[in-house]
MDTraj code that builds the backbone (N, CA, C; nanometers):
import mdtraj as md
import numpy as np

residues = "UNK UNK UNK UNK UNK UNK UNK UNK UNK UNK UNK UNK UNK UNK UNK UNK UNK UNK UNK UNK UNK UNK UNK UNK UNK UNK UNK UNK UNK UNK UNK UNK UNK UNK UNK UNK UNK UNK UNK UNK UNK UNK UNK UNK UNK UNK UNK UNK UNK UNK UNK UNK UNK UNK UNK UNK UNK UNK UNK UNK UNK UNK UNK UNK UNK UNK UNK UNK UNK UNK UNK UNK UNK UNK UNK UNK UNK UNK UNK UNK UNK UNK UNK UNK UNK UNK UNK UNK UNK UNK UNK UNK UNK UNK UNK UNK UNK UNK UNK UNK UNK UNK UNK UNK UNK UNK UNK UNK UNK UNK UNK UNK UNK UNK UNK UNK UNK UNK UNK UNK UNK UNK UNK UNK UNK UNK UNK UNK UNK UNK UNK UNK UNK UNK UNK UNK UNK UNK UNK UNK UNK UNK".split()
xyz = np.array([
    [-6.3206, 0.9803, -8.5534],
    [-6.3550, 1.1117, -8.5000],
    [-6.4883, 1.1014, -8.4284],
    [-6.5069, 1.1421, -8.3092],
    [-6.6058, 1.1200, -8.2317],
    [-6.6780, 1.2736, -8.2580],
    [-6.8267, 1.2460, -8.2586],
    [-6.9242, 1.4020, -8.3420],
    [-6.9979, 1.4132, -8.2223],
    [-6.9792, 1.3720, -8.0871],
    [-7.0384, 1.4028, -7.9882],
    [-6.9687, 1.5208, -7.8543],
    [-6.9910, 1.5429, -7.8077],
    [-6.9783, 1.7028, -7.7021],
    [-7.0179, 1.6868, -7.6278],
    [-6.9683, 1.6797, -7.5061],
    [-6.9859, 1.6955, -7.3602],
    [-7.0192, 1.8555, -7.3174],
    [-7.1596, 1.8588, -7.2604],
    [-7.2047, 1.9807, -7.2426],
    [-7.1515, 2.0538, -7.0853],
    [-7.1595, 1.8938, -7.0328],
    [-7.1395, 1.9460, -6.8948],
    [-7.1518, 1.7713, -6.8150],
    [-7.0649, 1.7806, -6.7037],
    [-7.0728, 1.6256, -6.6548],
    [-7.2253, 1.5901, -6.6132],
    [-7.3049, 1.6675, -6.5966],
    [-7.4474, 1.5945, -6.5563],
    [-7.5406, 1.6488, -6.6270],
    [-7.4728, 1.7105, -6.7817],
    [-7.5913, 1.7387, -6.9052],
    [-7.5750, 1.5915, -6.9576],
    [-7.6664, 1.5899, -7.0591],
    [-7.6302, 1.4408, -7.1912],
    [-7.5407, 1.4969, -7.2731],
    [-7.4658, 1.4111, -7.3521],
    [-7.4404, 1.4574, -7.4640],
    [-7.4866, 1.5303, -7.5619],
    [-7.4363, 1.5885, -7.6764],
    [-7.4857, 1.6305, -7.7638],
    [-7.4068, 1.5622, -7.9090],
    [-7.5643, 1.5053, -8.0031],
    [-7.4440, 1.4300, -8.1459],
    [-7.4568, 1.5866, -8.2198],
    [-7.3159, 1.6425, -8.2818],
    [-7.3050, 1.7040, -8.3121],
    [-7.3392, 1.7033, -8.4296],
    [-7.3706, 1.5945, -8.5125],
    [-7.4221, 1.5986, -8.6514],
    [-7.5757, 1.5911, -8.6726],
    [-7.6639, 1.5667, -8.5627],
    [-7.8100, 1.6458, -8.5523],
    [-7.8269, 1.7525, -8.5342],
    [-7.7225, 1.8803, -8.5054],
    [-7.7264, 2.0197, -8.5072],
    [-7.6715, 2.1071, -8.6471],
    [-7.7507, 2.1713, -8.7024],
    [-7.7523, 2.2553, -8.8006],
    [-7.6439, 2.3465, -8.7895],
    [-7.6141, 2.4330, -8.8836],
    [-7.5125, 2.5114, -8.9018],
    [-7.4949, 2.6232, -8.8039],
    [-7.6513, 2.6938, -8.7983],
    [-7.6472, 2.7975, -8.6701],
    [-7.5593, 2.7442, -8.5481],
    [-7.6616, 2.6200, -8.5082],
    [-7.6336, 2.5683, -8.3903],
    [-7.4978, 2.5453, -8.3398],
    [-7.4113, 2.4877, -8.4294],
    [-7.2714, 2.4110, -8.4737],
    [-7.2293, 2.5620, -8.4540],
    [-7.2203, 2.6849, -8.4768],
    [-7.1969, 2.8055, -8.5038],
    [-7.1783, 2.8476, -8.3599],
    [-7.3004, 2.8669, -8.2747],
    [-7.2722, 2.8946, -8.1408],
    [-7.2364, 2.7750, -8.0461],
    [-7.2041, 2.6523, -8.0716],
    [-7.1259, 2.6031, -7.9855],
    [-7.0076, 2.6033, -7.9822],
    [-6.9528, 2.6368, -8.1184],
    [-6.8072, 2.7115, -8.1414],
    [-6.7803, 2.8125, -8.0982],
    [-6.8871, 2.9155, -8.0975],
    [-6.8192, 3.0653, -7.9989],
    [-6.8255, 3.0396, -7.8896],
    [-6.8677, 2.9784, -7.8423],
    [-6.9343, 2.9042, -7.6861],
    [-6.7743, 2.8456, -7.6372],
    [-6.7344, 2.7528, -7.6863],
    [-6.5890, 2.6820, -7.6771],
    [-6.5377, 2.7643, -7.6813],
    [-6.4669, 2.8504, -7.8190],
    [-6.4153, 2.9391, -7.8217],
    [-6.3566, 3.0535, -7.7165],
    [-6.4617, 3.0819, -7.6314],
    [-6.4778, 3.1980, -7.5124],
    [-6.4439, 3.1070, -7.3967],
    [-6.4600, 2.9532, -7.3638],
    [-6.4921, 2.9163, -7.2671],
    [-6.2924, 2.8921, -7.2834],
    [-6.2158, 2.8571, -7.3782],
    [-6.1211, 2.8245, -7.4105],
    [-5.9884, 2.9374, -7.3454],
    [-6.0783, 3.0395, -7.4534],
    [-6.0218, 3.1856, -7.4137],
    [-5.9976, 3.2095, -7.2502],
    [-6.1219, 3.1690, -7.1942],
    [-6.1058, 3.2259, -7.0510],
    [-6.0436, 3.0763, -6.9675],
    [-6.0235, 2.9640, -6.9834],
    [-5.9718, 2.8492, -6.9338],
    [-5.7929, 2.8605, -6.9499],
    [-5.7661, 2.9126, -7.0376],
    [-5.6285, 2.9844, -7.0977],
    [-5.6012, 3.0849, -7.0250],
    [-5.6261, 3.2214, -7.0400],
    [-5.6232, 3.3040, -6.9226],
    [-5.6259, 3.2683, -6.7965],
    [-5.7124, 3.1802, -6.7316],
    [-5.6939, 3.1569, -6.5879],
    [-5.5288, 3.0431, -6.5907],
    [-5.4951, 2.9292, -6.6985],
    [-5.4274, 2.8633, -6.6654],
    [-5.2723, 2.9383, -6.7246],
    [-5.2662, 3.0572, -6.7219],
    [-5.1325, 3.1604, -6.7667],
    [-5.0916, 3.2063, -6.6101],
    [-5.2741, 3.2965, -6.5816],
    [-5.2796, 3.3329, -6.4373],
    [-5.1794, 3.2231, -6.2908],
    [-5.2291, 3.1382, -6.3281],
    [-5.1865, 2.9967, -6.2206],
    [-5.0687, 2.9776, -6.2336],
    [-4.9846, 2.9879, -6.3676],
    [-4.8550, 2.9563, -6.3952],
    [-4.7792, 3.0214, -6.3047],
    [-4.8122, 3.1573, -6.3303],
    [-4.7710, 3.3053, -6.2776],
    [-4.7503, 3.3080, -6.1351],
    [-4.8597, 3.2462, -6.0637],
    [-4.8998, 3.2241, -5.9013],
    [-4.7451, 3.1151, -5.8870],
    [-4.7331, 3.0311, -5.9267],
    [-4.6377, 2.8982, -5.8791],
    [-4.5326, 2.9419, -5.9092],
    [-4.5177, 3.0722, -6.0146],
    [-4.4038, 3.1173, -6.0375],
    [-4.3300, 3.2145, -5.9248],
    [-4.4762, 3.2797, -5.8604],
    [-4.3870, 3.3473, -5.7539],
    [-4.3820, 3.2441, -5.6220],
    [-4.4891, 3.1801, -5.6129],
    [-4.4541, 3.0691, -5.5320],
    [-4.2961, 3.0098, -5.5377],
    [-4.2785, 2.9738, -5.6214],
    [-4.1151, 2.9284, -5.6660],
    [-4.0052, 3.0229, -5.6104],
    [-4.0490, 3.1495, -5.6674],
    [-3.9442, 3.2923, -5.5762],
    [-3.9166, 3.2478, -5.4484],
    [-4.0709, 3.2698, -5.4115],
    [-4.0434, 3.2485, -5.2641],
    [-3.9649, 3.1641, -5.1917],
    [-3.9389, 3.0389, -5.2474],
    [-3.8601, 2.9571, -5.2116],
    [-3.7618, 3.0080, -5.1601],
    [-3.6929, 3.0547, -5.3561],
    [-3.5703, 3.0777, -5.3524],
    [-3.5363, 3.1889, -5.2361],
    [-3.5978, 3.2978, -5.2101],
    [-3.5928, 3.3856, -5.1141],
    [-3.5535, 3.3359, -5.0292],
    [-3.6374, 3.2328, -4.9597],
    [-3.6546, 3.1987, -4.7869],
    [-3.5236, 3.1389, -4.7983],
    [-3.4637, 3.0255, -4.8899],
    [-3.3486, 3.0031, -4.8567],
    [-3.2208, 3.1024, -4.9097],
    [-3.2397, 3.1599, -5.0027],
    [-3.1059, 3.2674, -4.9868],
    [-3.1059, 3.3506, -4.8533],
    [-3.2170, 3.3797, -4.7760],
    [-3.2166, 3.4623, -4.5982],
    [-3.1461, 3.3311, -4.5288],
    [-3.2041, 3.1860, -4.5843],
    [-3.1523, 3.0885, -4.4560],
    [-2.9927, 3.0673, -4.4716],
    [-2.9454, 3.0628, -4.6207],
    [-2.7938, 3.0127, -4.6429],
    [-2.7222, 3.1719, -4.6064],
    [-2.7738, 3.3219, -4.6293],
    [-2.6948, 3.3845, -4.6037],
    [-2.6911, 3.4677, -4.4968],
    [-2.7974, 3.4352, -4.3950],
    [-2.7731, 3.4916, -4.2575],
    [-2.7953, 3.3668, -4.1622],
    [-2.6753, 3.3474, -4.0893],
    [-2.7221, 3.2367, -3.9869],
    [-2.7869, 3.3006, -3.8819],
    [-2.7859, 3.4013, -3.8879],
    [-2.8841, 3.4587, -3.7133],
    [-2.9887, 3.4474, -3.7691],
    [-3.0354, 3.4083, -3.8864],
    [-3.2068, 3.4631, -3.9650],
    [-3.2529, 3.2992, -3.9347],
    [-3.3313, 3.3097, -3.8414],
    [-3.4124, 3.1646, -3.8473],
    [-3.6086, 3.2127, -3.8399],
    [-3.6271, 3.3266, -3.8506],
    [-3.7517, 3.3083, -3.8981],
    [-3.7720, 3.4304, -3.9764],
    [-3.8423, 3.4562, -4.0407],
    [-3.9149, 3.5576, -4.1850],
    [-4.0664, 3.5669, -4.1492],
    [-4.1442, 3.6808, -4.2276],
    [-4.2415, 3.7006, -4.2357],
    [-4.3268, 3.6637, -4.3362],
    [-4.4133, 3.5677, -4.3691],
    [-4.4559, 3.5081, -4.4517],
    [-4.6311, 3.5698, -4.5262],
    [-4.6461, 3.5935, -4.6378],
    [-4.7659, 3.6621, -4.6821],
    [-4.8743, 3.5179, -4.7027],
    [-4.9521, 3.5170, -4.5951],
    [-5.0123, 3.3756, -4.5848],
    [-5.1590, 3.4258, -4.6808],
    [-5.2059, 3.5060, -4.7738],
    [-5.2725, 3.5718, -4.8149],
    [-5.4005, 3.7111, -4.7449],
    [-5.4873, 3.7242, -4.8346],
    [-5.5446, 3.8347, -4.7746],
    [-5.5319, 3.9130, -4.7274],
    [-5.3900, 3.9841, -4.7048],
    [-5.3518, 4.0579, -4.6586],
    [-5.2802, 3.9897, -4.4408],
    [-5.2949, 3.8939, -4.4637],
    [-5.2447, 3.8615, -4.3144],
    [-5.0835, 3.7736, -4.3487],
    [-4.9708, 3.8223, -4.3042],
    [-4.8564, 3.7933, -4.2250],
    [-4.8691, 3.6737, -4.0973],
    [-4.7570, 3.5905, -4.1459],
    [-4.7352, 3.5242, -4.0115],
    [-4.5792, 3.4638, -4.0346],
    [-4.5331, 3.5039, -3.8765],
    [-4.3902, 3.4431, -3.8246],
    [-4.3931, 3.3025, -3.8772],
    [-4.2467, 3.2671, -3.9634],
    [-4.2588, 3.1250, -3.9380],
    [-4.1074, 3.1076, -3.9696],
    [-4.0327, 3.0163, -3.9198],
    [-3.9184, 2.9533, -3.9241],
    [-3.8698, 2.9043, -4.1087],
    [-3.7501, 2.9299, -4.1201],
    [-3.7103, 2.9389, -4.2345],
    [-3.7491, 2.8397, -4.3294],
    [-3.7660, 2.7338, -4.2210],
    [-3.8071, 2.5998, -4.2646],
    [-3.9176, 2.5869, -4.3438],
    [-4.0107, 2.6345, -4.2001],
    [-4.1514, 2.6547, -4.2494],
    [-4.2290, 2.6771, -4.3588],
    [-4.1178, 2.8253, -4.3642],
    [-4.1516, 2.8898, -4.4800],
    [-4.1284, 2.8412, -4.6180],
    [-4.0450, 2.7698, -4.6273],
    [-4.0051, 2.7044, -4.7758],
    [-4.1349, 2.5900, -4.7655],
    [-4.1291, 2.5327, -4.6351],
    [-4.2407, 2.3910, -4.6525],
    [-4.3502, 2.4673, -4.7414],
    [-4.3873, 2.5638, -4.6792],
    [-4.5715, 2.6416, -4.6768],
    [-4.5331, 2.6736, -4.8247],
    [-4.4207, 2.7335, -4.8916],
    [-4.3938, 2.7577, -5.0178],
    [-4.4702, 2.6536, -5.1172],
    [-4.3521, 2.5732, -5.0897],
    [-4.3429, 2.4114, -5.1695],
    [-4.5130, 2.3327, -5.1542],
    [-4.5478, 2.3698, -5.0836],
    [-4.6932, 2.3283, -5.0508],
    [-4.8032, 2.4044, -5.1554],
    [-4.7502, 2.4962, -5.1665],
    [-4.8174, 2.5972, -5.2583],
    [-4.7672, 2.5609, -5.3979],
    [-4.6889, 2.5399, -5.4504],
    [-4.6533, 2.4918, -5.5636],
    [-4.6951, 2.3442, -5.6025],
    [-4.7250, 2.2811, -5.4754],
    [-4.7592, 2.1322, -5.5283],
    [-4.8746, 2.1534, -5.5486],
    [-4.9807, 2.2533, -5.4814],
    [-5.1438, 2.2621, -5.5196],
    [-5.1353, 2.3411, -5.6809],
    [-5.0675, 2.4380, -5.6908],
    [-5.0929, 2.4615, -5.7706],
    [-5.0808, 2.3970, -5.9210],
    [-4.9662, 2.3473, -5.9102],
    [-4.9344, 2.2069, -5.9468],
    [-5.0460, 2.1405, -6.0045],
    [-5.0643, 2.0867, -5.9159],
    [-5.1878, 1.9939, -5.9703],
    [-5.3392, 2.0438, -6.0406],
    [-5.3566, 2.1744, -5.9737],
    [-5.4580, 2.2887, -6.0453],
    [-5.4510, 2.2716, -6.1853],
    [-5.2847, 2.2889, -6.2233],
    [-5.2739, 2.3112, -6.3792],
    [-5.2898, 2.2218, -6.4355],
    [-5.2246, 2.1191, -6.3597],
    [-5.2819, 1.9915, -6.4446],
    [-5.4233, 1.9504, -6.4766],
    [-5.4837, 1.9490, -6.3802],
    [-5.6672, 1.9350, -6.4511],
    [-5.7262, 2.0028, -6.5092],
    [-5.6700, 2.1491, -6.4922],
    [-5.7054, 2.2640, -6.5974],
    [-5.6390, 2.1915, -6.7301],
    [-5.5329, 2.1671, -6.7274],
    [-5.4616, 2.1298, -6.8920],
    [-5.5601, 2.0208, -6.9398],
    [-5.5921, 1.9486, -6.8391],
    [-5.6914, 1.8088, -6.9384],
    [-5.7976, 1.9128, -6.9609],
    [-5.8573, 1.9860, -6.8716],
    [-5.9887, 2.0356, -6.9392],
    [-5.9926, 2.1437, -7.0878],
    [-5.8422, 2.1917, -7.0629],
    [-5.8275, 2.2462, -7.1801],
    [-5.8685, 2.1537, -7.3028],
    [-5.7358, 2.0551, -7.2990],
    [-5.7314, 1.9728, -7.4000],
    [-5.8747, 1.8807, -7.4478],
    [-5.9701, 1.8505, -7.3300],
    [-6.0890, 1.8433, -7.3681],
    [-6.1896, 1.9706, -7.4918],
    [-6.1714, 2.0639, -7.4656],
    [-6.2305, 2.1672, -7.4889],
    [-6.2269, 2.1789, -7.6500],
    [-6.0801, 2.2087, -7.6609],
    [-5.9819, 2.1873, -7.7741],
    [-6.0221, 2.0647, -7.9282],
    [-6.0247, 1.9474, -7.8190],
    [-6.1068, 1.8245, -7.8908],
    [-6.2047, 1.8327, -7.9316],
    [-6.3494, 1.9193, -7.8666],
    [-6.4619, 1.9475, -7.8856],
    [-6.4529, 1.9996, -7.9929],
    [-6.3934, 2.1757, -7.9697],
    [-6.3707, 2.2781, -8.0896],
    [-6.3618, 2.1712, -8.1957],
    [-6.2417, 2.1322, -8.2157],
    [-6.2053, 2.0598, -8.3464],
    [-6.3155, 2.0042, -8.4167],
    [-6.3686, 1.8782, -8.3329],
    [-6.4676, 1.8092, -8.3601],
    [-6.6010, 1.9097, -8.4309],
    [-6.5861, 2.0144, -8.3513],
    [-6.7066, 2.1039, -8.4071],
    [-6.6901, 2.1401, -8.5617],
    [-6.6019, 2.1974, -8.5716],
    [-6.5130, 2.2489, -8.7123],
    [-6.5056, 2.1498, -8.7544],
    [-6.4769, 2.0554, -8.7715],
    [-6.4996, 1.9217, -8.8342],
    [-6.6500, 1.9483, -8.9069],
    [-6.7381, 1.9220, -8.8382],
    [-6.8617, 1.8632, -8.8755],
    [-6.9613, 2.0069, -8.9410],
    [-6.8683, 2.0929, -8.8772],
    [-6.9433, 2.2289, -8.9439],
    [-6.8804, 2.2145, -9.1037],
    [-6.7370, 2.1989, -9.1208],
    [-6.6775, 2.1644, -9.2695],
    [-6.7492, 2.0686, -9.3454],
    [-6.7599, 1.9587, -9.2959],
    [-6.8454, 1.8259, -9.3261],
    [-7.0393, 1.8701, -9.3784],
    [-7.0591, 1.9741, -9.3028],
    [-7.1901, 2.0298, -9.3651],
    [-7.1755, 2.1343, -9.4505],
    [-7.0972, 2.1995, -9.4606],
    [-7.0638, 2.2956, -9.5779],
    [-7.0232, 2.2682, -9.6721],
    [-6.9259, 2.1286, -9.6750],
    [-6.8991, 2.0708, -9.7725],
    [-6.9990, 1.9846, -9.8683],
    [-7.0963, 1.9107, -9.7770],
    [-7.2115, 1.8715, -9.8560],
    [-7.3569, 1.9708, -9.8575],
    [-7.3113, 2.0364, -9.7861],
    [-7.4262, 2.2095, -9.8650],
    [-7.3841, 2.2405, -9.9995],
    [-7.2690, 2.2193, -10.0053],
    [-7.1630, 2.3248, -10.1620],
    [-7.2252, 2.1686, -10.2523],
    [-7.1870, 2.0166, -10.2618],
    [-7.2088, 1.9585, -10.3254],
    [-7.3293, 1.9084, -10.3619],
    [-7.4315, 1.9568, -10.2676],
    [-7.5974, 1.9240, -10.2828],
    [-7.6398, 2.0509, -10.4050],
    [-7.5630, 2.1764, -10.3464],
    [-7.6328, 2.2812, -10.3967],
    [-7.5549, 2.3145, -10.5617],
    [-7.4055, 2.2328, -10.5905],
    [-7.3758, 2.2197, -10.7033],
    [-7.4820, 2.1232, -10.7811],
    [-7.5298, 1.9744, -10.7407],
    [-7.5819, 1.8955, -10.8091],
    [-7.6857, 1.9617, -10.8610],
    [-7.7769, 2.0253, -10.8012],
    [-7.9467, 2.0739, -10.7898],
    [-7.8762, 2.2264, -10.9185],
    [-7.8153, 2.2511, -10.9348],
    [-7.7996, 2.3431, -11.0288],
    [-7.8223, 2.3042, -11.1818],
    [-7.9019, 2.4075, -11.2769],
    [-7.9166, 2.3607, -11.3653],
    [-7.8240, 2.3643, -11.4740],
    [-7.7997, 2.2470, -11.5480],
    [-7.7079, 2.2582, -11.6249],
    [-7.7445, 2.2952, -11.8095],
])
top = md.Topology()
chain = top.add_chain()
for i, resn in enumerate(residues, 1):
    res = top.add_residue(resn, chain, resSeq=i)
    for name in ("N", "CA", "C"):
        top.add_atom(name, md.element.get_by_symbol(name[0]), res)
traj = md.Trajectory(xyz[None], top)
């Protein structure tokens, strides 16, 4: 089990077993929130590739079921439209799904980084509570 934490790619590390209980305390809500909101955005993204995916299917159910339909109106964002050939439109789709694509994927490692941390934290926060409880049993008088 590694007791070290990546703060940030151009912070140092941190050994998690030179930090006290407080400390160990808010780098867990810290993860915690950062987790929370890394999750939320990577649900958000799913959601995006999901209508990305529609779209596909759209552009080609207009291409297989109207042969006079060779171009559509495409929502290129921000509010701007543009003409593009049926083709097009699935390419510009599929293009959008491969970025996003890959979005999720480095989001998922950073999750799973995050995740590792947490643990590791809870680890070593248990690991000091556990020898708080057995220091503070010994020192008791019998």
């Amino acid at each position: 089990m590694s007791t070290t934490t990546k703060t940030a790619s151009s912070q140092p590390t941190v050994e998690l077993t030179d930090l006290d209980l407080q400390q160990l305390a808010e780098i867990k809500k810290q993860l915690e929130e950062e987790l929370s909101h890394l999750t939320n955005s990577f649900a958000q993204l799913k959601q995006a590739q999901n209508k990305f995916q529609a779209c596909i299917v759209s552009v080609d159910a207009v291409k297989s079921g109207n042969a006079d339909a060779e171009k559509v109106i495409v929502d290129v964002g921000t509010g701007y439209y543009v003409e593009k050939s049926t083709d097009d439109a699935i390419k510009f789709f599929t293009d959008k799904v491969e970025y996003v694509k890959k979005n999720l994927e480095s989001l998922q490692q950073t999750i799973t980084t995050k995740q590792n941390n947490l643990r590791a934290t809870l680890d070593v926060m248990q690991m000091k509570i556990s020898l708080g409880s057995a220091a503070a049993g010994a020192s008791a008088p019998k």
